[in-house]
N, C-alpha and C positions, 0 to 999 in steps of 0.2 A: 178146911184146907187139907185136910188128913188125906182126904179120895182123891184131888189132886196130886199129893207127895205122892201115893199108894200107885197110883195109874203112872207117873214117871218114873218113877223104881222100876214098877213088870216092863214098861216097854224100855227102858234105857239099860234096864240093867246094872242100874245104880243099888247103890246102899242106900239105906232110909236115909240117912245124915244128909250124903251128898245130894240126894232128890232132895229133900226140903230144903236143904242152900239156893240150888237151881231156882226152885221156886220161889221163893225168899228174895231171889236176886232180881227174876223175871217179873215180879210182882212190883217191888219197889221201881225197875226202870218205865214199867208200864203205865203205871200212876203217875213219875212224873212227866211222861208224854202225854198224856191224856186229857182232854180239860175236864175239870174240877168235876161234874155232875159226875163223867164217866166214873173217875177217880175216887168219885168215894159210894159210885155205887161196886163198884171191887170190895171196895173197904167192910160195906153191908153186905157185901157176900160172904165175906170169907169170914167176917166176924161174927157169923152165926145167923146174921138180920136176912130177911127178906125182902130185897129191894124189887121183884118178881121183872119178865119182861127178860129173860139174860138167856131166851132162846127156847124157853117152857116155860109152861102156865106154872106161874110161882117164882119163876127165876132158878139161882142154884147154880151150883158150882158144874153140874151135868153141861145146862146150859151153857154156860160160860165158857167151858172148854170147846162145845160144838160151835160156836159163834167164832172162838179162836181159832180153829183147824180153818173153817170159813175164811178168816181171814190169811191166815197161813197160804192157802191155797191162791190169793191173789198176787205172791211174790213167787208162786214155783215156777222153776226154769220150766220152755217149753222145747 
């Protein structure tokens, strides 16, 4: 979870604390929107596990965030 917090500090301009809250917070709403498999293959990612498949071969928080900007991009204004 560390390259997540890390990657939203440089771009937000956050402090380490507040970046890991964000996260912290964004992670928790998104689990509980999610159904279950998704939800705790988050849970395997971020807890160290290789749930692989989250965007690269292996899975990974890399993944995960590419998958997410993905997603991101099907709510931007046009």
């Amino acid at each position: 979870m560390g390259e997540i917090i890390a990657a939203v500090a440089q771009r937000t301009g956050l402090p380490p604390d507040k970046a890991r809250a964000a996260v912290e917070a964004i992670i928790e709403h998104l689990k509980g929107r999610l159904p279950t498999a998704i939800s705790s293959q988050i849970e395997g990612i971020l807890g160290g596990g290789d749930t692989g498949g989250a965007g690269t071969p292996g899975g990974g928080l890399g993944g995960l965030a590419g998958e997410l900007d993905e997603l991101g991009g099907l709510f931007a204004k046009k």
